[in-house]
KEZA-264370 format. One record per residue (C-alpha): residue number from 1; residue in one letter; chain; x, y, z. Coordinates in nm, 4 decimals. Layout:
N
+-----+----+----+----------+----------+----------+
:   i : aa : ch :       px :       py :       pz :
+-----+----+----+----------+----------+----------+
: NUM :  A :  A :        X :        Y :        Z :
...
+-----+----+----+----------+----------+----------+
END
This chain:
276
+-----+----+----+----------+----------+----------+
:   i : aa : ch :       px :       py :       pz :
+-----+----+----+----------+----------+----------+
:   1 :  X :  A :  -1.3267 :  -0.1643 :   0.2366 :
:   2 :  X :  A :  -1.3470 :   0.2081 :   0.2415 :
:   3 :  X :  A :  -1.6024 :   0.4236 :   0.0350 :
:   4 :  X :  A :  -1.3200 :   0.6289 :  -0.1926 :
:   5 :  X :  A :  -1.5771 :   0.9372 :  -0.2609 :
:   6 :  X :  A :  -1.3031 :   1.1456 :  -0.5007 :
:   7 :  X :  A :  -0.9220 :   1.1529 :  -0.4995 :
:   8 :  X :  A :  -0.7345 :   1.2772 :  -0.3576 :
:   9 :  X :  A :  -0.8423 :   1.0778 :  -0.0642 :
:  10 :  X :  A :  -0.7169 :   1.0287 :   0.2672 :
:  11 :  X :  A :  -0.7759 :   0.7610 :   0.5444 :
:  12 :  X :  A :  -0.6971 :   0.8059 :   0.9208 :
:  13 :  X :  A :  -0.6899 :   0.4825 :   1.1376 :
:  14 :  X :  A :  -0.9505 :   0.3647 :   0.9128 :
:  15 :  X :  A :  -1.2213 :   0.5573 :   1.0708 :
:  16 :  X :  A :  -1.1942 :   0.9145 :   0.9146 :
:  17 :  X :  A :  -1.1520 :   1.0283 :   0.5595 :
:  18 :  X :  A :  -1.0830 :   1.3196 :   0.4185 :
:  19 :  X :  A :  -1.1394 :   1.3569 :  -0.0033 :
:  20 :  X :  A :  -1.0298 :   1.6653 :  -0.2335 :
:  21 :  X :  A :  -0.7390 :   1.9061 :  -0.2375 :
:  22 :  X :  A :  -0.6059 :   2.2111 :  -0.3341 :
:  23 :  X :  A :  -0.4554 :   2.2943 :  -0.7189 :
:  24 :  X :  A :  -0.1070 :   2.3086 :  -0.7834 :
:  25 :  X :  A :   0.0223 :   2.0962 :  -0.5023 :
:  26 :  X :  A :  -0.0552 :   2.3756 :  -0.2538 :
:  27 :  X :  A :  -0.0532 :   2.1451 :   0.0127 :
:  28 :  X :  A :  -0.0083 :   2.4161 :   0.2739 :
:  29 :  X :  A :  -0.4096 :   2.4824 :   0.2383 :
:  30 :  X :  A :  -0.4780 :   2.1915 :   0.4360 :
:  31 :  X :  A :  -0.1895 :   2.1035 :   0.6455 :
:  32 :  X :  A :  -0.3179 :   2.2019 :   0.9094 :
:  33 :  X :  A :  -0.6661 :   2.0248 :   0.8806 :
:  34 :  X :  A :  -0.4021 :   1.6853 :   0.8694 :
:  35 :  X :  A :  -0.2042 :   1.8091 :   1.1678 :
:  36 :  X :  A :  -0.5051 :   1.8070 :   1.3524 :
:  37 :  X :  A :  -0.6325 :   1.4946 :   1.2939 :
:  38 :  X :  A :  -0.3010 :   1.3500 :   1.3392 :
:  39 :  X :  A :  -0.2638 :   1.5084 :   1.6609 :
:  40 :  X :  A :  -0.6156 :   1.3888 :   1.8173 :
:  41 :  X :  A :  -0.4784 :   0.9925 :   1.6833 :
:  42 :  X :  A :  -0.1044 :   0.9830 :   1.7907 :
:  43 :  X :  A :  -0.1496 :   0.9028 :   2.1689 :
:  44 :  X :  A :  -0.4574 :   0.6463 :   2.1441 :
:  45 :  X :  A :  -0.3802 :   0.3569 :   2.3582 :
:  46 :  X :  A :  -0.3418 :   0.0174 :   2.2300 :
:  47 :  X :  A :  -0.2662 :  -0.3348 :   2.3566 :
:  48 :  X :  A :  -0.0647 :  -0.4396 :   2.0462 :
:  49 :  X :  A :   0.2745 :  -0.4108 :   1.9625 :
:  50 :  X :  A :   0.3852 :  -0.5812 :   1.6064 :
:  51 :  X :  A :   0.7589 :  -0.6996 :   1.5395 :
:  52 :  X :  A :   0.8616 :  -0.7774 :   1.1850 :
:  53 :  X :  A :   1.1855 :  -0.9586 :   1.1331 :
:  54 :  X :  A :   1.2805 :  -1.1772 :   0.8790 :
:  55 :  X :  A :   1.5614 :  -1.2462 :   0.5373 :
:  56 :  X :  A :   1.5821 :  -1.0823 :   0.2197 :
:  57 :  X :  A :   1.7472 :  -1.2117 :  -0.0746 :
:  58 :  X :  A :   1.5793 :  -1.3004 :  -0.4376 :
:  59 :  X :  A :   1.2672 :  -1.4059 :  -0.1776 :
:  60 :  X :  A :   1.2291 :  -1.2134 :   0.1566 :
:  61 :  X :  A :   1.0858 :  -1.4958 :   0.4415 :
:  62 :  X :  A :   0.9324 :  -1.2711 :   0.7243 :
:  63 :  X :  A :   0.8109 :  -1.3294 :   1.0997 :
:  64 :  X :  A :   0.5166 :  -1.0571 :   1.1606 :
:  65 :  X :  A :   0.4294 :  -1.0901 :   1.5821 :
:  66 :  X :  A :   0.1445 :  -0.9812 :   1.7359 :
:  67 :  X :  A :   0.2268 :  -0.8699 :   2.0735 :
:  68 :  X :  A :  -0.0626 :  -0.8026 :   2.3455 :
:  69 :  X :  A :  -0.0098 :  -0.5599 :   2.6858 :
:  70 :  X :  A :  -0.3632 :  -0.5667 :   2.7928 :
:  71 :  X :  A :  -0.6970 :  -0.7620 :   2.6876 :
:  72 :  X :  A :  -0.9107 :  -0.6463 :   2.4430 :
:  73 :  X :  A :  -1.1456 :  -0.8860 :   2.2283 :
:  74 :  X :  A :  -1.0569 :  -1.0538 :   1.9175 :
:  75 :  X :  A :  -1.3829 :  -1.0264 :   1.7094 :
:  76 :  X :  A :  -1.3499 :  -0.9290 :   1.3489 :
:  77 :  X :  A :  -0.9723 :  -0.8413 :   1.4844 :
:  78 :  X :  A :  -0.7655 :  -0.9534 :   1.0966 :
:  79 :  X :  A :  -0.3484 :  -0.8864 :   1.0472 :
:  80 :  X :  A :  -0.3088 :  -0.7488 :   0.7124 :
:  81 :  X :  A :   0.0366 :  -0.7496 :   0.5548 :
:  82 :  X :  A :   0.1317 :  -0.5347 :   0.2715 :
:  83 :  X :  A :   0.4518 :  -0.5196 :   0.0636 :
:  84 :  X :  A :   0.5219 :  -0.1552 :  -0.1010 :
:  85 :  X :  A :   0.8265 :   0.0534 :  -0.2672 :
:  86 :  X :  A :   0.9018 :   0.3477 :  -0.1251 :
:  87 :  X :  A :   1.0867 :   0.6893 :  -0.3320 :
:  88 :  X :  A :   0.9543 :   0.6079 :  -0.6909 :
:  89 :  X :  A :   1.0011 :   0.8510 :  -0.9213 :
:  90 :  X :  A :   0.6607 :   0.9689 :  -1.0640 :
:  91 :  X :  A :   0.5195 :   1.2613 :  -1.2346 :
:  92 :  X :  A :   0.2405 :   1.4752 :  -1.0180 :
:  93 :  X :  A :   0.0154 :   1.5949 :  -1.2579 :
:  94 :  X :  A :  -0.1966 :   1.8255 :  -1.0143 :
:  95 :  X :  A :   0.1116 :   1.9528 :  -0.9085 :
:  96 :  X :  A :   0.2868 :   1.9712 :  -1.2779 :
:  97 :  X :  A :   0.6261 :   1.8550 :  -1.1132 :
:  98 :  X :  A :   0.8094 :   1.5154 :  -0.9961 :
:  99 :  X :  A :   0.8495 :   1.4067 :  -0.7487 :
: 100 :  X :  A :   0.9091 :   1.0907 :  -0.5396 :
: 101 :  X :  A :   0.5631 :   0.8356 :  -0.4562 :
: 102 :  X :  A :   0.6044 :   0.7295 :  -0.1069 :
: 103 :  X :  A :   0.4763 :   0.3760 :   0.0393 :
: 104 :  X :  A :   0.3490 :   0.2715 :  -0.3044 :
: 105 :  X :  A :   0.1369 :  -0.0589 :  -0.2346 :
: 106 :  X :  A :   0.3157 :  -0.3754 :  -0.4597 :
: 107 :  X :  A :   0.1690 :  -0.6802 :  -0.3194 :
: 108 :  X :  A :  -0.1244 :  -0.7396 :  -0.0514 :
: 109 :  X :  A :   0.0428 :  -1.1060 :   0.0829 :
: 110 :  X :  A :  -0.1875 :  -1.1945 :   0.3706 :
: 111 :  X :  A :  -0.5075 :  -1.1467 :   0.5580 :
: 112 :  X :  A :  -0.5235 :  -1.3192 :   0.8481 :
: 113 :  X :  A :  -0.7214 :  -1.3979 :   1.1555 :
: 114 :  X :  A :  -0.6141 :  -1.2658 :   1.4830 :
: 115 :  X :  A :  -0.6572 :  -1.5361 :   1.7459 :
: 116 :  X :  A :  -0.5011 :  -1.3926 :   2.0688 :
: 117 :  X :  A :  -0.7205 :  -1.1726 :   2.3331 :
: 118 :  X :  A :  -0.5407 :  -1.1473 :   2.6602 :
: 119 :  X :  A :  -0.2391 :  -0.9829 :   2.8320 :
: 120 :  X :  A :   0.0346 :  -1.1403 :   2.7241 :
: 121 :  X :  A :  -0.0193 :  -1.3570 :   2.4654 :
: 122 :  X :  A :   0.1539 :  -1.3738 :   2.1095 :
: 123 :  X :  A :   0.1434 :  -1.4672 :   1.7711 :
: 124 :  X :  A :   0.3183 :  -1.5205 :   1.4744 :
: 125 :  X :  A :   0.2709 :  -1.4736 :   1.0739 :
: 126 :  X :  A :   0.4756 :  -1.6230 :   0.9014 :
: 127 :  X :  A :   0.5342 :  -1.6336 :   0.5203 :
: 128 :  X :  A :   0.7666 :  -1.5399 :   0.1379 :
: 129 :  X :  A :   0.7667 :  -1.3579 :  -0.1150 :
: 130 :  X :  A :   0.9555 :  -1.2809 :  -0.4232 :
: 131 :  X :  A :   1.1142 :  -0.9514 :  -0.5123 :
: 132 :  X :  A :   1.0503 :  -0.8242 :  -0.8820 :
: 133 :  X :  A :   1.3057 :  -0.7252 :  -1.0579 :
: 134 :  X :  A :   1.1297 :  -0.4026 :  -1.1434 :
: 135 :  X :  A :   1.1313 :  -0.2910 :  -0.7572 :
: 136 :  X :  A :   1.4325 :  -0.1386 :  -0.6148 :
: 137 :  X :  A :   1.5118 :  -0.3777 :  -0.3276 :
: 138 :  X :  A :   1.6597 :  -0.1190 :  -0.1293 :
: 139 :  X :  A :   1.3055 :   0.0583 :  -0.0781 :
: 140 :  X :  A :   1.0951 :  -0.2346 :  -0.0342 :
: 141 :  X :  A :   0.8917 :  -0.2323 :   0.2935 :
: 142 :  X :  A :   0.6622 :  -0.4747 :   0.4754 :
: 143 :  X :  A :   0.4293 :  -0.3390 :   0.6850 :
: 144 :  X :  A :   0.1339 :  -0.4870 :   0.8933 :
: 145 :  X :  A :  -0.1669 :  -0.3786 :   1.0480 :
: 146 :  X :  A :  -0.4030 :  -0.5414 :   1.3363 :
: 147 :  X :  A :  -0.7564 :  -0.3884 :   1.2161 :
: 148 :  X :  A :  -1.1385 :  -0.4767 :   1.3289 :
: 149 :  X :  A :  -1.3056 :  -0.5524 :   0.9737 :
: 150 :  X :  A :  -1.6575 :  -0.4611 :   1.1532 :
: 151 :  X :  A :  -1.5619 :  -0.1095 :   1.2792 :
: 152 :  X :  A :  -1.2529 :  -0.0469 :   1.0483 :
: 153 :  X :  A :  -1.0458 :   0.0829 :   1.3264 :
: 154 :  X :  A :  -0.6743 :  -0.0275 :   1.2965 :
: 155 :  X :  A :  -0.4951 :  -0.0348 :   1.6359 :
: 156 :  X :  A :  -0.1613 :  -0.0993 :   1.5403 :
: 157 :  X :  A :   0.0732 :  -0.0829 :   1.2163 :
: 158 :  X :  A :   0.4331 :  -0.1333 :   1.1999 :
: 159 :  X :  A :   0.6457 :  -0.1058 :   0.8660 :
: 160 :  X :  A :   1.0361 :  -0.1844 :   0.8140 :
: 161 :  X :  A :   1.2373 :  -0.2194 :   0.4842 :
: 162 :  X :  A :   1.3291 :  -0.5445 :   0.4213 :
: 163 :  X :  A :   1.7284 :  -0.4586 :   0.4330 :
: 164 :  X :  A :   1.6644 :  -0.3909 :   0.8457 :
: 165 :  X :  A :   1.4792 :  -0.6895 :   0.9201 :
: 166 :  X :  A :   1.7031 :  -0.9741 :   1.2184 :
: 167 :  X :  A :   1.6809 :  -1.3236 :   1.0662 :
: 168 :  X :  A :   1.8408 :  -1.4447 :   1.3575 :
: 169 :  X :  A :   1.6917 :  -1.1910 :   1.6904 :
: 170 :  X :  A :   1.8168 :  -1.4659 :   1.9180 :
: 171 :  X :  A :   2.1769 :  -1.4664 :   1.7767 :
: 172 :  X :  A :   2.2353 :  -1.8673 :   1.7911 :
: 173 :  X :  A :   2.2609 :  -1.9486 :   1.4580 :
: 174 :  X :  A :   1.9290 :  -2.0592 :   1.3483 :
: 175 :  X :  A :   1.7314 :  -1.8453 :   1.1081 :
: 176 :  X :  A :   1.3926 :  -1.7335 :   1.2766 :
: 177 :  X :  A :   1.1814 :  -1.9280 :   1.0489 :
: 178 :  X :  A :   1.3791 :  -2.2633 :   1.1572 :
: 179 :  X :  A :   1.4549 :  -2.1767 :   1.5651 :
: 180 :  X :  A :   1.2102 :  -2.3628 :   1.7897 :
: 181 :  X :  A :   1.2887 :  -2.0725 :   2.0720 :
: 182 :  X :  A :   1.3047 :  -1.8025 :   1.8451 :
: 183 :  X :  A :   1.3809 :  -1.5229 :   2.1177 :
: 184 :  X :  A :   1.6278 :  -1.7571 :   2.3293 :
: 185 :  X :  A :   1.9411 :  -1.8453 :   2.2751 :
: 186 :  X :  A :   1.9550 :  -2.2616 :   2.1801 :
: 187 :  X :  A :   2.2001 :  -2.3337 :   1.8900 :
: 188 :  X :  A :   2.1419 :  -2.6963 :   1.9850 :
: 189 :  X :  A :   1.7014 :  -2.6764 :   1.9453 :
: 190 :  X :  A :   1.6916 :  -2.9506 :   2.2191 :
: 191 :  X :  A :   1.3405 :  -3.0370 :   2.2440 :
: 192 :  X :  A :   1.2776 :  -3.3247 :   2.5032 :
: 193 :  X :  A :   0.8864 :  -3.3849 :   2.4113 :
: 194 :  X :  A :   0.9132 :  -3.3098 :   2.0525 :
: 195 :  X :  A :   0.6243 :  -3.0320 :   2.0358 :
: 196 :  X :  A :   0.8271 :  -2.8326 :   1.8113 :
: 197 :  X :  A :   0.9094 :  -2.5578 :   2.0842 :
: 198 :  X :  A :   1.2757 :  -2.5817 :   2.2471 :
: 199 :  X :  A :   1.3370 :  -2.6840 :   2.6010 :
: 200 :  X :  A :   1.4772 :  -2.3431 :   2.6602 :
: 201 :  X :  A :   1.1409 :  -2.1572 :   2.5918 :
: 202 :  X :  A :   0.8560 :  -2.4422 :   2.6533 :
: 203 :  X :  A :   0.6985 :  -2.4111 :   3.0184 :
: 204 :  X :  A :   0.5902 :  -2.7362 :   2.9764 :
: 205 :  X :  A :   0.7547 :  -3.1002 :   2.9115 :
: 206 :  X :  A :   0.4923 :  -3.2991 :   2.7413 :
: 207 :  X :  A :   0.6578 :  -3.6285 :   2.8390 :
: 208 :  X :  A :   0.5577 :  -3.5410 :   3.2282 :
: 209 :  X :  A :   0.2589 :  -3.3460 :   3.1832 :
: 210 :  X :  A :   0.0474 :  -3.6473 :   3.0784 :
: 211 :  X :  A :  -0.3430 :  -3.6376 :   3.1477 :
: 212 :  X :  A :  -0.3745 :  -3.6545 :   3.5348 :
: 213 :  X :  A :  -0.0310 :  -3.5577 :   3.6790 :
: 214 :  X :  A :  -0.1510 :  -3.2040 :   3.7417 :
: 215 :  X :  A :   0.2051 :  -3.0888 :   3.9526 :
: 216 :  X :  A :   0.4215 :  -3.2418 :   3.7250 :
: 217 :  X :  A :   0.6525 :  -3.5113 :   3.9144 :
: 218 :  X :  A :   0.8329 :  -3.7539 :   3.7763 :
: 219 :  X :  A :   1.0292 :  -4.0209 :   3.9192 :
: 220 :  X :  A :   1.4174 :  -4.0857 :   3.8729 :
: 221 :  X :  A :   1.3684 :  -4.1870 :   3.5406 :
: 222 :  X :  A :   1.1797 :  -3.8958 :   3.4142 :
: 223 :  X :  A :   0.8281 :  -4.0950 :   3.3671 :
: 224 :  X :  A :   0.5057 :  -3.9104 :   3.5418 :
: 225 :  X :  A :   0.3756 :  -3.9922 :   3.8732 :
: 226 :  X :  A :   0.0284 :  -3.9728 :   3.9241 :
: 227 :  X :  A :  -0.0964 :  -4.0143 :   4.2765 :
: 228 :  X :  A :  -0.3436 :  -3.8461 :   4.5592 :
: 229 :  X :  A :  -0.1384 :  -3.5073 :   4.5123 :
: 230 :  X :  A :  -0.2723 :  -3.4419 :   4.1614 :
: 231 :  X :  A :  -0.6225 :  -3.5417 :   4.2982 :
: 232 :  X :  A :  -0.5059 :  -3.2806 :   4.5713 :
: 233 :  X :  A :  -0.4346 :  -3.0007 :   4.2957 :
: 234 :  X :  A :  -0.7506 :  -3.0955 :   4.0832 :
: 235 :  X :  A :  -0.9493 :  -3.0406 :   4.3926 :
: 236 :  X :  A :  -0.7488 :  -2.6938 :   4.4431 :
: 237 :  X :  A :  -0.8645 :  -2.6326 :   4.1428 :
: 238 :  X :  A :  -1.2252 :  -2.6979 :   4.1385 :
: 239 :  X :  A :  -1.2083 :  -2.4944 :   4.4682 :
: 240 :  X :  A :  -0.9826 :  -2.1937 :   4.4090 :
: 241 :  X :  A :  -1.0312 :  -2.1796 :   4.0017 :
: 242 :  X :  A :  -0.6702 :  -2.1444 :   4.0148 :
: 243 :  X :  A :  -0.4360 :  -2.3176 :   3.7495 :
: 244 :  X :  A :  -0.1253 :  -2.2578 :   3.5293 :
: 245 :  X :  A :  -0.0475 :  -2.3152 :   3.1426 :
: 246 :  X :  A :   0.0702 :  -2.6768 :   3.1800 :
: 247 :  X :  A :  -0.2216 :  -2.8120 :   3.3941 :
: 248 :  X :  A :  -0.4674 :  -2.6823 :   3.1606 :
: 249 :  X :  A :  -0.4673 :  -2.9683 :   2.8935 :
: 250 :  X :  A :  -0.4763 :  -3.2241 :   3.1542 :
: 251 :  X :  A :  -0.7860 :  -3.1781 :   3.3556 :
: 252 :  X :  A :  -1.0091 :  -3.2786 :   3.1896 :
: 253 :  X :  A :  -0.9605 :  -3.6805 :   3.3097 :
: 254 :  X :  A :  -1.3294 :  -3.8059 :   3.1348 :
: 255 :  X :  A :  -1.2747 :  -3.6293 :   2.8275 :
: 256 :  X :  A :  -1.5764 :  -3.4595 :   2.8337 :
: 257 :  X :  A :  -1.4285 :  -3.1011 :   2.7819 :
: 258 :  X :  A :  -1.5876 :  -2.9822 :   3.1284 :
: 259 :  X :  A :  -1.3257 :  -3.0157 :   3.4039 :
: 260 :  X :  A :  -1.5939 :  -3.0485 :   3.7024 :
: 261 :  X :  A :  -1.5828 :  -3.3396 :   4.0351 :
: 262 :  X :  A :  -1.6519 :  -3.5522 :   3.7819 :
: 263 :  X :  A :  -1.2949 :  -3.5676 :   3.6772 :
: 264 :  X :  A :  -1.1701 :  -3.5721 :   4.0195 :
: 265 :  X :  A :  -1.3165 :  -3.9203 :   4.0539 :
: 266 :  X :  A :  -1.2550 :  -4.0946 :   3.7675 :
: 267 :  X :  A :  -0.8773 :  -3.9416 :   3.8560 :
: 268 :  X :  A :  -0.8750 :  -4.1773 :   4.1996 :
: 269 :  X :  A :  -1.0371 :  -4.4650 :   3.9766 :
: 270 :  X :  A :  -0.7624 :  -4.3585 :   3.7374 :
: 271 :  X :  A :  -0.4814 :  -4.4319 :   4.0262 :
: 272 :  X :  A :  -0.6626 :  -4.7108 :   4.1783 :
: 273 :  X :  A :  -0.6449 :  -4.8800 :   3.8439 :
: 274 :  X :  A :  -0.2605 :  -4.8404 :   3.8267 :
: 275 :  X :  A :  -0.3112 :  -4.6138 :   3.5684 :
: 276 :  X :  A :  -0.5061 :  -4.7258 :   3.3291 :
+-----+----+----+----------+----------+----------+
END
């Protein structure tokens, strides 16, 4: 990915380098040229924030989330996820001492696509790996980056040792990689539509928000009703471009992936019908 042009070399948000050092471990030469580039990096906005939680054992299972504040495209946007040992023991042979290796890189476990682009959306990266028995568990890390693979600029990284990973952040009971509400508390994972997300955290019940019934009614026995109100919110639509998470997917009455007046009459021929 990066052109490595000597060693020592050094990489800063994966747009500016630095290569070469000074003998004997006199690292108090260039401190300051570090400092600075630190410095001009450490308050750069960003509209990710990554959580990593997960549960070690023999095999560590982890949850990496991608967290978004603010819009910001996702092309050539990747998650990279890294598993390395902190405080080994090494001889510096510049330096003609030992001393500990910090952050040493043991495993590169995923690269993977970064779907989300807007304010407020998530997403999760799931995945295991084993612990070797030549790593010291204790100083094993995970850590995860969101970087554009055109322009090389990473906008977010996160690392925690595996020890001080939550494999339960919800506290109900059900390990993170199992819970269908994995941030709400549902010991039970009641989920009436069976879409794999709990009733506690899904906006929308599947069962009711069937293809035309755009507000969501249902009679006493739970079963949709479509009539001239959905027309009435379709139209809304069409008019206002206004629409929430649960109408979305159900729109689009003729199938023809444009939601348009089209839709809004084959929704009265839909009701005229009886519904079919």
């Amino acid at each position: 990915m990066y052109g490595v042009g000597g060693i020592p070399h050094t990489q800063w948000n994966g747009v500016q380098e630095t290569v070469g050092g000074y003998p004997n471990g006199n690292w108090e030469a260039f401190i300051g040229q570090f400092e600075g580039i630190y410095n001009s990096m450490v308050n750069a906005n960003t509209p990710y924030e990554i959580d990593i939680n997960g549960y070690a054992s023999d095999q560590v299972s982890y949850d990496v989330t991608i967290s978004m504040d603010s819009d910001m495209s996702n092309a050539n946007q990747k998650v990279d996820i890294f598993v390395v040992e902190d405080n080994i023991w090494s001889f510096w042979q510049g330096a003609g001492t030992y001393h500990n290796a910090h952050n040493v890189a043991r495993d590169w476990i995923a690269t993977e696509d970064l779907s989300i682009s807007l304010d407020g959306e998530s997403q999760t990266f799931s995945g295991t790996f084993d612990l070797s028995e030549d790593w010291n568990s204790d100083s094993v890390k995970i850590i995860a980056t969101v970087q554009n693979y055109s322009t090389k600029q990473i906008y977010q990284v996160k690392e925690v040792n595996i020890n001080d990973m939550n494999p339960d952040i919800d506290d109900d009971g059900v390990l993170n990689s199992e819970d269908n509400c994995i941030e709400d508390y549902n010991p039970d994972q009641e989920d009436e539509d069976s879409d794999s997300i709990g009733d506690v955290c899904d906006p929308c019940n599947n069962l009711v928000y069937v293809l035309g019934n755009l507000n969501g009614d249902a009679d006493l026995s739970g079963s949709p009703i479509i009539d001239l109100m959905d027309v009435l919110s379709l139209l809304d639509f069409l008019t206002f471009s206004n629409s929430y998470e649960c109408q979305d997917p159900i729109m689009n009455i003729n199938g023809d992936e444009h939601v348009n007046i089209v839709d809004a009459i084959s929704l009265v021929q839909l009701i005229m019908n009886g519904g079919e």
